[in-house]
C-alpha positions in Angstrom: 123.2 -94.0 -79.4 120.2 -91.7 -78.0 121.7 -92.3 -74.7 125.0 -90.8 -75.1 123.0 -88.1 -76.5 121.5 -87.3 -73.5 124.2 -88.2 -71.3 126.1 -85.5 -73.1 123.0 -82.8 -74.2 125.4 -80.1 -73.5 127.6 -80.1 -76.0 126.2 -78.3 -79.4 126.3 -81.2 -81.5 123.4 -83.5 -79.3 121.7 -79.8 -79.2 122.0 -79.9 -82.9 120.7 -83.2 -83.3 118.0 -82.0 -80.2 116.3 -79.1 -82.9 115.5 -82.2 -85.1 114.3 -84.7 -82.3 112.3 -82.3 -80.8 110.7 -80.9 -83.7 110.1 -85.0 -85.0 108.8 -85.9 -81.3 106.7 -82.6 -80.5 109.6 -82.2 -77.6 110.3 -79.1 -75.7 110.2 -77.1 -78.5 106.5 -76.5 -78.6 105.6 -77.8 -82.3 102.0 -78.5 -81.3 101.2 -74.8 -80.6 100.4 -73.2 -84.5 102.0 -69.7 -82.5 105.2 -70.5 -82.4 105.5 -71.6 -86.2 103.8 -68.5 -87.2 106.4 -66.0 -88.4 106.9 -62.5 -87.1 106.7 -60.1 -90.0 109.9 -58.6 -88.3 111.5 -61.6 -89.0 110.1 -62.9 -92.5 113.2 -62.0 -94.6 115.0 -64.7 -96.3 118.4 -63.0 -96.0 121.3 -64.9 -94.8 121.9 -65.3 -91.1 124.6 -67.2 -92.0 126.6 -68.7 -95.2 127.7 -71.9 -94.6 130.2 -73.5 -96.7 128.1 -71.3 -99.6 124.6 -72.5 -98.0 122.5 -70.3 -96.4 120.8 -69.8 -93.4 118.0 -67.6 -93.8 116.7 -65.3 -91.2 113.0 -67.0 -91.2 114.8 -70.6 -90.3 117.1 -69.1 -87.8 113.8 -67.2 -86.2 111.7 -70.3 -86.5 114.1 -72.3 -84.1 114.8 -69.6 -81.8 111.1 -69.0 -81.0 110.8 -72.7 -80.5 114.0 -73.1 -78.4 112.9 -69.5 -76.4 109.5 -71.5 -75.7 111.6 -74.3 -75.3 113.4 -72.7 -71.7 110.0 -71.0 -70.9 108.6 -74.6 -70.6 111.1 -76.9 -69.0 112.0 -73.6 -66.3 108.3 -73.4 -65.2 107.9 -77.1 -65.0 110.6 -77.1 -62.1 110.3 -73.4 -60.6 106.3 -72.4 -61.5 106.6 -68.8 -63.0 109.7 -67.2 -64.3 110.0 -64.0 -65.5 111.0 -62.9 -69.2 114.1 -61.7 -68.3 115.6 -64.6 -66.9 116.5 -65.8 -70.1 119.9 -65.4 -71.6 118.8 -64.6 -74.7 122.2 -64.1 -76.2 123.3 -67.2 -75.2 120.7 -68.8 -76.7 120.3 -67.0 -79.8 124.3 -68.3 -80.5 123.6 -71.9 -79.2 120.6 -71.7 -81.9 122.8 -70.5 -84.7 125.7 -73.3 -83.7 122.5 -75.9 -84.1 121.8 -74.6 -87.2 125.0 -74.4 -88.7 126.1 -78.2 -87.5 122.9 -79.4 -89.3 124.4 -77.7 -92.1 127.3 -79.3 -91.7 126.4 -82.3 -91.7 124.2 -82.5 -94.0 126.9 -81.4 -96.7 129.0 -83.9 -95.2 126.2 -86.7 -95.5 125.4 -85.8 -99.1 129.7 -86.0 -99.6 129.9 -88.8 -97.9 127.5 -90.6 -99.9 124.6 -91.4 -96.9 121.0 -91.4 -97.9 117.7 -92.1 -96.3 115.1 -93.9 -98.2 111.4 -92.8 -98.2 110.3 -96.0 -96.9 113.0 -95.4 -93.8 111.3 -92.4 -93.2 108.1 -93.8 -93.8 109.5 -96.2 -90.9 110.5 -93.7 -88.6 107.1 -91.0 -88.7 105.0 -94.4 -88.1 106.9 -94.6 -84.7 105.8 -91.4 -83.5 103.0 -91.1 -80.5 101.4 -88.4 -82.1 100.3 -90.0 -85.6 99.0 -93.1 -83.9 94.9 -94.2 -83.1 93.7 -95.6 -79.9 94.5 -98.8 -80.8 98.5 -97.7 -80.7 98.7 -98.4 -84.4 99.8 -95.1 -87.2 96.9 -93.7 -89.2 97.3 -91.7 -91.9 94.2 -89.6 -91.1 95.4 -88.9 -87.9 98.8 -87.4 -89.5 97.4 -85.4 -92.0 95.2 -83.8 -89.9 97.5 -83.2 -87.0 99.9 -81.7 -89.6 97.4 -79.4 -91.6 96.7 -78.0 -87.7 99.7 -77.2 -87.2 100.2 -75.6 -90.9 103.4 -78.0 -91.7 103.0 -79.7 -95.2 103.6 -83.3 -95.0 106.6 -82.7 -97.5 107.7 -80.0 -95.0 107.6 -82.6 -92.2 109.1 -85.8 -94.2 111.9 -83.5 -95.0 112.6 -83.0 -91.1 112.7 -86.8 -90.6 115.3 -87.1 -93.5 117.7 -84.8 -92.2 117.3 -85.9 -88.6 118.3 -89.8 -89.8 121.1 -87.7 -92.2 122.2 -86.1 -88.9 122.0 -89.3 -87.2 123.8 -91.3 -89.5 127.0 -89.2 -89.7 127.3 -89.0 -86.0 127.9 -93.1 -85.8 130.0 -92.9 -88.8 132.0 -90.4 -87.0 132.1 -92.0 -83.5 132.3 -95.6 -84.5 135.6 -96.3 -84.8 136.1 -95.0 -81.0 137.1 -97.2 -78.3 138.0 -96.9 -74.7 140.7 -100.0 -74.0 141.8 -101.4 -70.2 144.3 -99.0 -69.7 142.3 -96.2 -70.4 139.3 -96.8 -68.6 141.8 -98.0 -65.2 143.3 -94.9 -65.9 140.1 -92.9 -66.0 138.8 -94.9 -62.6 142.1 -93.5 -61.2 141.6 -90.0 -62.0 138.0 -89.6 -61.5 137.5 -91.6 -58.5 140.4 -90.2 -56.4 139.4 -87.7 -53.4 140.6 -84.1 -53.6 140.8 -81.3 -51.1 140.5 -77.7 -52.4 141.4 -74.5 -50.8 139.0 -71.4 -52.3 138.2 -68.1 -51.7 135.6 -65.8 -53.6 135.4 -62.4 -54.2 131.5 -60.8 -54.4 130.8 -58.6 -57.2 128.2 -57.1 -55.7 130.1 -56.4 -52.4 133.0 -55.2 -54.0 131.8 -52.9 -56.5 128.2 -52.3 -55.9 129.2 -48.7 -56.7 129.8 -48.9 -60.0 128.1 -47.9 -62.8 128.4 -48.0 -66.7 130.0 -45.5 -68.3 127.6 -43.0 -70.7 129.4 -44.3 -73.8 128.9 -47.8 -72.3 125.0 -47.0 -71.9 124.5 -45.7 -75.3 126.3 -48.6 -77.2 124.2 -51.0 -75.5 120.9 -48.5 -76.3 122.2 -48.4 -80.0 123.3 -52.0 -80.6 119.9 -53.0 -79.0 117.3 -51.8 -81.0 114.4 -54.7 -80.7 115.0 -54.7 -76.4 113.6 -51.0 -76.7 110.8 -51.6 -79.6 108.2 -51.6 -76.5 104.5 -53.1 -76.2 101.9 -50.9 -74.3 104.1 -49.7 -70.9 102.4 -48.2 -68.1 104.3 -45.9 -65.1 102.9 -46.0 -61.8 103.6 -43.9 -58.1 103.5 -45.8 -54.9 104.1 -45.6 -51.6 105.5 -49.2 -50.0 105.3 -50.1 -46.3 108.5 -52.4 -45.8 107.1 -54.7 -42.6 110.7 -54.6 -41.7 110.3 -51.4 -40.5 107.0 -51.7 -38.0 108.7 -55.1 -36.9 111.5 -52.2 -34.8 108.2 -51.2 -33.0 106.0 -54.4 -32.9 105.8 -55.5 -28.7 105.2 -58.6 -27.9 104.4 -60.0 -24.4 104.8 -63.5 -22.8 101.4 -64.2 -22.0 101.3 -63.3 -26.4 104.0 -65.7 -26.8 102.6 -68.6 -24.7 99.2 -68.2 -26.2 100.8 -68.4 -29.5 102.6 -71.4 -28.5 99.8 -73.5 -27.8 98.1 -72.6 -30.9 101.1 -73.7 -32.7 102.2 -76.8 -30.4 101.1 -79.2 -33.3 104.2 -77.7 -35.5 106.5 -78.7 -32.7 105.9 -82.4 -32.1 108.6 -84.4 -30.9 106.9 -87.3 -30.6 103.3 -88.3 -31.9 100.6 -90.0 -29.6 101.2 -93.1 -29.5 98.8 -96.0 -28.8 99.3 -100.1 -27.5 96.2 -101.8 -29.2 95.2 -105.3 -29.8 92.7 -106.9 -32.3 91.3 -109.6 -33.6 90.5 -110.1 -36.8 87.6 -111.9 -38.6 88.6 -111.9 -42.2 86.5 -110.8 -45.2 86.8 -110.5 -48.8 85.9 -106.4 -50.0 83.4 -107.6 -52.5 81.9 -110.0 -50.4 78.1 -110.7 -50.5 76.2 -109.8 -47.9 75.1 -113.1 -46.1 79.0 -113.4 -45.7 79.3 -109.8 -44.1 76.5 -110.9 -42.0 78.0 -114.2 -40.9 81.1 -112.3 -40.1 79.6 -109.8 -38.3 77.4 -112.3 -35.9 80.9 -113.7 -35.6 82.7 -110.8 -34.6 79.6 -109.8 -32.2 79.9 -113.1 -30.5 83.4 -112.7 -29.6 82.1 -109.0 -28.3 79.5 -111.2 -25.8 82.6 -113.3 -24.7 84.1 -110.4 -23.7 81.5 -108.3 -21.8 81.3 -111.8 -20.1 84.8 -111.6 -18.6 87.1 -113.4 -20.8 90.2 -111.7 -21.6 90.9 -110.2 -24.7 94.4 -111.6 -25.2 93.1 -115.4 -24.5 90.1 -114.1 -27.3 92.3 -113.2 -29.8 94.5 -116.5 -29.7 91.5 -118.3 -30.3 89.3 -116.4 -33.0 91.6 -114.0 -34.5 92.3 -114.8 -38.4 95.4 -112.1 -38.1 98.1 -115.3 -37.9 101.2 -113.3 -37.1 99.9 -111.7 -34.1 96.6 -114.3 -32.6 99.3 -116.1 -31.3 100.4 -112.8 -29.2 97.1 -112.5 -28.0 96.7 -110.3 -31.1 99.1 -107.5 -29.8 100.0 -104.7 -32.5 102.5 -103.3 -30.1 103.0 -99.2 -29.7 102.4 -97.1 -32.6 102.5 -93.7 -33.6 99.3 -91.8 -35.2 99.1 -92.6 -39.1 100.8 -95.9 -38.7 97.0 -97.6 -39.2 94.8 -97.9 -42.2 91.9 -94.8 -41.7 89.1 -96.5 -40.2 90.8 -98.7 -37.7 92.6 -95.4 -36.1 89.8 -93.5 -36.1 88.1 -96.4 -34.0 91.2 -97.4 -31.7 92.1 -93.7 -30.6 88.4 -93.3 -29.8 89.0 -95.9 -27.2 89.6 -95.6 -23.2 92.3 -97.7 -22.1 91.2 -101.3 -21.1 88.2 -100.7 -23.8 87.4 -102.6 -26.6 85.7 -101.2 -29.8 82.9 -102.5 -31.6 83.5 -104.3 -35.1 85.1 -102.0 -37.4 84.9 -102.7 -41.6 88.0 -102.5 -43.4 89.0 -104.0 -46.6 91.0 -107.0 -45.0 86.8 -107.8 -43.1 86.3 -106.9 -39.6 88.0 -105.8 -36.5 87.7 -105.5 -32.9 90.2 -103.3 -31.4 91.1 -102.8 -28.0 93.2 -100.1 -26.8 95.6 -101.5 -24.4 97.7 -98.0 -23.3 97.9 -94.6 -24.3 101.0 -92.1 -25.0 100.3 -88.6 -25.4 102.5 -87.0 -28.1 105.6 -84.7 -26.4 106.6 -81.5 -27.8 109.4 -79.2 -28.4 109.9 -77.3 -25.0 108.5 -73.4 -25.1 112.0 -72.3 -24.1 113.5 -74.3 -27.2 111.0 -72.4 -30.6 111.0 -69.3 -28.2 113.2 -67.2 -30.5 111.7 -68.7 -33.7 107.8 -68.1 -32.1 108.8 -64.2 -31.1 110.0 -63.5 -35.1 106.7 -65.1 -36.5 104.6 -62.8 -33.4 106.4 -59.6 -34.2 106.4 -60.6 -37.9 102.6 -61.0 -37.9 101.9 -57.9 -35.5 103.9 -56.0 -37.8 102.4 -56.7 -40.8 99.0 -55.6 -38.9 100.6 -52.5 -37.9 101.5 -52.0 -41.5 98.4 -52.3 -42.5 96.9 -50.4 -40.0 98.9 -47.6 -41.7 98.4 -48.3 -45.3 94.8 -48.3 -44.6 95.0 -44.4 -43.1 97.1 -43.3 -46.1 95.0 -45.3 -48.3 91.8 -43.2 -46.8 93.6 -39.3 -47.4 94.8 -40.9 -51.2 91.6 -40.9 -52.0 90.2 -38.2 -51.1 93.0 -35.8 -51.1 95.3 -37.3 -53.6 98.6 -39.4 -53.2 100.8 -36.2 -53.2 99.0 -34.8 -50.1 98.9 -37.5 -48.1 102.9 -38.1 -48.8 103.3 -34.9 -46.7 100.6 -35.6 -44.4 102.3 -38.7 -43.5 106.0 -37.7 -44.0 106.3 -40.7 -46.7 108.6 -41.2 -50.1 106.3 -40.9 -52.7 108.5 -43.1 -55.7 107.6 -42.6 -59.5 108.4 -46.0 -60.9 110.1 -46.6 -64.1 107.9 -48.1 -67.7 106.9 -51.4 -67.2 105.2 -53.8 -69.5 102.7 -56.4 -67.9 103.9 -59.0 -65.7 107.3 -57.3 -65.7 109.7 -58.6 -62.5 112.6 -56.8 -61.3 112.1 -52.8 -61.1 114.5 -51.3 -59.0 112.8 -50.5 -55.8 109.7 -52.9 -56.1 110.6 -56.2 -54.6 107.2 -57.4 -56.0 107.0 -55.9 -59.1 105.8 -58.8 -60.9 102.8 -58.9 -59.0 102.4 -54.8 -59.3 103.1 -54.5 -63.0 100.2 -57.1 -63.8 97.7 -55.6 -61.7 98.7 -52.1 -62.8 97.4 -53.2 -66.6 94.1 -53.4 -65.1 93.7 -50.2 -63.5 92.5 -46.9 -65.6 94.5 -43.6 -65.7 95.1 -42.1 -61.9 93.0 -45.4 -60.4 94.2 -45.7 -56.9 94.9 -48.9 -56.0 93.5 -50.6 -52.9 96.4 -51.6 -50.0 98.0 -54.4 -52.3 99.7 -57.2 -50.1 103.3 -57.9 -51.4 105.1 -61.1 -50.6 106.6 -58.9 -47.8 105.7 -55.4 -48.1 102.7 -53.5 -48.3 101.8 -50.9 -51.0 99.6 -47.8 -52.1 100.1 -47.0 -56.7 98.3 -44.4 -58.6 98.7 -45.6 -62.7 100.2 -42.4 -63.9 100.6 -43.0 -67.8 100.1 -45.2 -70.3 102.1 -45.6 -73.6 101.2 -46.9 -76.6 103.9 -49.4 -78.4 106.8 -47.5 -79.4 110.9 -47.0 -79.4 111.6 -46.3 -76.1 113.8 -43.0 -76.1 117.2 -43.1 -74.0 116.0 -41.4 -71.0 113.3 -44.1 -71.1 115.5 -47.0 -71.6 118.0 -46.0 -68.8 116.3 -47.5 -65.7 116.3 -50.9 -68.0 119.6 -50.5 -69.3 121.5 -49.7 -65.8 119.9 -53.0 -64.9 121.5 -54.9 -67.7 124.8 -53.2 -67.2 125.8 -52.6 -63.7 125.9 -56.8 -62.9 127.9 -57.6 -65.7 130.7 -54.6 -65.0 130.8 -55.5 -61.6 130.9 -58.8 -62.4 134.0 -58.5 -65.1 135.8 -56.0 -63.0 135.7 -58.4 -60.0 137.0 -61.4 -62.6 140.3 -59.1 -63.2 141.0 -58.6 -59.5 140.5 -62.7 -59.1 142.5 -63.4 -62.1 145.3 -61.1 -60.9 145.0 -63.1 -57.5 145.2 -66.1 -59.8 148.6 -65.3 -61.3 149.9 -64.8 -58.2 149.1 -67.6 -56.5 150.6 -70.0 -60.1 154.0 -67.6 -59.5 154.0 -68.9 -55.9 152.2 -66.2 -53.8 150.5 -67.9 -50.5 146.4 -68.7 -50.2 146.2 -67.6 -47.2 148.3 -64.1 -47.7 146.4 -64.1 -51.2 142.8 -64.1 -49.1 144.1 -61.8 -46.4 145.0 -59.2 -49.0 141.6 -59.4 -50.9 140.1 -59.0 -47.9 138.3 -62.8 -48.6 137.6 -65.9 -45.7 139.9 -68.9 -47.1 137.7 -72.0 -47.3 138.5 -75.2 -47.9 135.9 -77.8 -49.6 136.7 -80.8 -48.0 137.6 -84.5 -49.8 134.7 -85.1 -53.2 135.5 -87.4 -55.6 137.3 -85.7 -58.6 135.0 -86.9 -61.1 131.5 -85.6 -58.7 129.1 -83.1 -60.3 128.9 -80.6 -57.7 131.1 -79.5 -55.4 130.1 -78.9 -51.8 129.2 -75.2 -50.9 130.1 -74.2 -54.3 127.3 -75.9 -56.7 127.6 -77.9 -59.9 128.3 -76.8 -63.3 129.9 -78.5 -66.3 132.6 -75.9 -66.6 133.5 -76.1 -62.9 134.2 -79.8 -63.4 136.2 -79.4 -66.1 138.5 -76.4 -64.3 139.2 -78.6 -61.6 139.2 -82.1 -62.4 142.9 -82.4 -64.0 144.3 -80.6 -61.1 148.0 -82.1 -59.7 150.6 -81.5 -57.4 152.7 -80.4 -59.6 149.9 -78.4 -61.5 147.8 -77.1 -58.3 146.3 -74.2 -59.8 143.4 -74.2 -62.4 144.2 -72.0 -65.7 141.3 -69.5 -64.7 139.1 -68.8 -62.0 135.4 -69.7 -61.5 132.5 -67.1 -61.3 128.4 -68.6 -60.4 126.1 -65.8 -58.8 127.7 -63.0 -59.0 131.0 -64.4 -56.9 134.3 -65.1 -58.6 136.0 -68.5 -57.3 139.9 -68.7 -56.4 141.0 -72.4 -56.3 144.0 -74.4 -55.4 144.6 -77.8 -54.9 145.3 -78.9 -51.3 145.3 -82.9 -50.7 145.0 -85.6 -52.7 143.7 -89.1 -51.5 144.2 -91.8 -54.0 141.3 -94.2 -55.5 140.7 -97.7 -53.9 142.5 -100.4 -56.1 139.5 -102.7 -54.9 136.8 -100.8 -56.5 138.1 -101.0 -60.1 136.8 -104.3 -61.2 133.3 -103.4 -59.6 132.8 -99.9 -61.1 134.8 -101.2 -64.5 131.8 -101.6 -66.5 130.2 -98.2 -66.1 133.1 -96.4 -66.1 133.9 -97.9 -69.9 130.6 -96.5 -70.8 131.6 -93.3 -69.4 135.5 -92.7 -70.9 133.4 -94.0 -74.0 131.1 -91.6 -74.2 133.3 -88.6 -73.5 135.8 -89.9 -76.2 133.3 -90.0 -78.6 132.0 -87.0 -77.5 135.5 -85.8 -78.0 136.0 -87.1 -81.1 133.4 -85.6 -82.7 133.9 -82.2 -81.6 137.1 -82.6 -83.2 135.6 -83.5 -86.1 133.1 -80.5 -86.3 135.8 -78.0 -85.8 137.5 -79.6 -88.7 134.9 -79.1 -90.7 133.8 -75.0 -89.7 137.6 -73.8 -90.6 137.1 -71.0 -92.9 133.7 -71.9 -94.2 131.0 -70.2 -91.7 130.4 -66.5 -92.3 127.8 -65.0 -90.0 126.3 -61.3 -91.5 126.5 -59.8 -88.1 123.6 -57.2 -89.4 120.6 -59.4 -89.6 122.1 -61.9 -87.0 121.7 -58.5 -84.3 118.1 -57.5 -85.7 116.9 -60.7 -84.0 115.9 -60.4 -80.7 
């Protein structure tokens, strides 16, 4: 069962189930940190959320999961991309996927209790004896360990037992639901058909950002979102700084760089631009040797391998040596011959001897963990590298790139010397330089318009004191000069505050739903008949094609992967080329149409019969319970939209 959960995460019932999982198994959800169960007095009221078939969700519940599902997104993103910043998250997505968790438990729970399901103490018992966290080094449960890890985290054991019970509730519903779901023969050769056939699309996107970079919210627009949003204004401390920036884009126009620069570079850099490595021909004999050997072994070993070293400094070859001492059987009877190889190919110590070597030379015996070694290097290979003439272009952006960035600071550091002793205003017209005011910013805050590196700024900002010049502070690719002008206590940010933060909001997501009606417009044409390529020409658009992917794949080629997208596309037909809506994934709106179809192989069904079942199983269950659900919210959820949008 916990594996179609995962297959199918997505859907808000396995999310549901997730809260309780997660909360039971100290998931994702952060249970272990005493924080993030701590309430915010902003959110302590018991008032409804939500009524729920006459149940309530309170507000403390619905805050309680939302903190641990925010830290939740915070965790699993920095696991995979390192530091995100705070307003990455969706927050109203989440906040609704958190109240649909909370009102399926609800659900369910009524349904268990009409159903007649209950979960013993002793199953429950069962179930907290499983988990990792409650057990002693010996892997067994103790009861000291779980009262103790509980009272840390301030959760009564009644509190916690309670969790388990609904979780198995939750649990037990689900199979009752799903059970009775199968997926037949005909069904799942069916399914192969669909999902494993090859299609062709024909797309085109229209860019948001492109299109109507120009426009802006409307005042009313602006002060709806200011008024509807109280808690996104109710600020911490915010600082305001000025700055000068040094793009090194713009000293790259006068950076000059010679050839002699360019070929000096090169050779400093060859090592990036092997073709080949060195390579080396070496032979050896070996004289085995356990690691832990005692030492009158090593030394018999040693005398032996020193013998074989006389032979040889008396004129025996070293091929004719190797067939008759060598304990290496797959290559003694090769004269020991290793053949070519490339540097890195042997263990440490035996490289480090044999590239050490002269050609013809023989080293002396070398200790490794298979016993001792006497290595001769037979030939030698230098490594080969990528021609001057072929990084030449890719070498002259890193040169001018790097002497710009000098040149840059060159500057800075002149500015940075009149800043401080005439003051940033002076040294703007001394230098003929923008001197920017930047909007409020908390610490650690990314994405201020006009401060590519704002993230990096804002934090160091919060260490400054009032009118502290800063040194020249190295962006990721600019270079600037701040002066901390204010400092604000916490507070409601006023309007004229706000703006700079709420423009940000705004702008992407009118562009974004104006571009949406000029694709769906596009859309409708092209179901009444209208041609692709006329379609593209007139919007102005480059008409792609995706090439053949299987129906069923997870991402499409160029475009990405999304759930959504794989629906939109995946019951396309001849007779039904055209999706019912368009597509829209960074800020680009997607235009599709069904161009060629290339049937599944026949051959592959018996093969790929198993898995599929599992699949058309899962999603029909999946199905089925979704169903089921929406059955069972008609008419009896009531969310109190009041408290619901005083939780931020």
């Amino acid at each position: 069962m916990l594996s179609w959960f995962r297959k199918y995460s997505k859907s808000w019932m396995v999310k549901a189930f997730y809260v309780l999982v997660a909360i039971t198994f100290f998931g994702g959800f952060g249970i272990l940190s005493v924080d993030w169960l701590k309430k915010k007095p902003a959110e302590e009221s018991k008032e409804a959320v939500a009524i729920v078939n006459g149940e309530d969700i309170s507000a403390q519940d619905f805050n309680k999961s939302y903190e641990r599902a925010k830290r939740a997104w915070y965790e699993r993103m920095s696991r995979l991309y390192g530091e995100i910043p705070e307003n990455l998250l969706d927050t109203e997505a989440l906040k609704q996927d958190v109240l649909d968790e909370l009102v399926g438990q609800a659900l369910l729970g009524q349904e268990a209790k009409k159903l007649g399901i209950k979960v013993s103490n002793s199953e429950v018992s069962i179930q907290i004896s499983q988990i990792p966290y409650f057990k002693d080094q010996t892997g067994a449960f103790n009861q000291n360990v779980y009262k103790n890890t509980l009272n840390r985290l301030q959760v009564t054991p009644e509190e916690f037992e309670e969790e388990i019970r609904q979780q198995l509730l939750v649990s037990r519903v689900t199979n009752l639901i799903v059970a009775p779901v199968q997926a037949g023969e005909d069904e799942v050769k069916a399914y192969y058909q669909k999902s494993s056939e090859e299609i062709n699309l024909d797309y085109f996107f229209l860019d948001a950002e492109g299109r109507y970079g120009k426009l802006k919210p409307t005042e009313k627009e602006m002060e709806d979102y200011y008024q509807s949003h109280p808690k996104d204004f109710d600020w911490p401390e915010v600082r305001k700084i000025e700055y000068f920036r040094f793009p090194i884009a713009d000293f790259e126009k006068i950076a000059q760089i010679s050839e002699a620069d360019l070929k000096d570079y090169y050779e400093k850099s060859k090592d990036r631009y092997q073709a080949k490595p060195e390579q080396g021909h070496f032979r050896h004999i070996l004289i085995k040797l356990a690691e832990n050997a005692a030492e009158p072994e090593v030394k018999k070993a040693k005398d032996k391998a020193d013998k074989i070293i006389d032979e040889f400094m008396r004129g025996e070859k070293f091929a004719e040596l190797a067939k008759r001492y060598s304990e290496d059987s797959e290559t003694a009877i090769n004269g020991g011959d290793l053949g070519w190889a490339g540097r890195g190919t042997f263990i440490p110590e035996f490289e480090k001897a044999g590239y050490e070597l002269a050609p013809g030379e023989i080293s002396a015996p070398i200790r490794t963990k298979y016993g001792f070694h006497i290595i001769q290097l037979e030939e030698l290979k230098p490594a080969e590298y990528k021609p001057l003439e072929e990084v030449r272009e890719e070498l002259k952006k890193e040169l001018i790139r790097n002497q710009a960035h000098l040149l840059a600071q060159e500057k800075a550091e002149a500015v940075l010397k009149d800043c401080l002793g005439k003051g940033m205003k002076e040294a703007a017209k001394k230098y003929q330089l923008e001197l920017r005011p930047s909007e409020y910013f908390k610490k650690g805050e990314s994405d201020l318009e006009g401060l590519p590196d704002s993230r990096y700024i804002t934090e160091e900002a919060f260490y400054m004191n009032l009118e502290e010049i800063s040194e020249v502070f190295s962006g990721i690719d600019d270079l600037y000069i701040f002066e901390l002008l204010e400092i604000k206590d916490s507070h409601q940010a006023t309007r004229e505050e706000a703006n700079p933060k709420i423009l940000r909001k705004l702008e992407p997501e009118i562009r974004l739903a104006k571009t949406k009606e000029d694709a769906r417009k596009a859309l409708e044409a092209l179901s009444k008949g209208a041609s692709m390529p006329q379609l593209a020409k007139k919007e102005k658009a480059e008409l792609k094609e995706t090439g053949f992917f299987q129906r069923g794949a997870k991402s499409l080629p160029e475009i990405g992967s999304s759930e959504d997208l794989t629906k939109l596309i995946f019951n396309l037909t001849s007779q039904e080329p055209v999706p019912k809506d368009v597509y829209d994934a960074a800020g680009k709106v997607y235009v599709f149409q069904l161009k060629a179809v290339k049937p599944a192989d026949p051959a592959k069904f018996e093969e790929e019969k198993a898995g599929l079942q599992k699949t058309l199983l899962s999603k029909k269950q999946q199905e089925t319970f979704d169903r089921y659900l929406e059955n069972l919210k008609k008419d009896k959820v009531k969310v109190i939209s009041e408290i619901y949008q005083q939780i931020e």
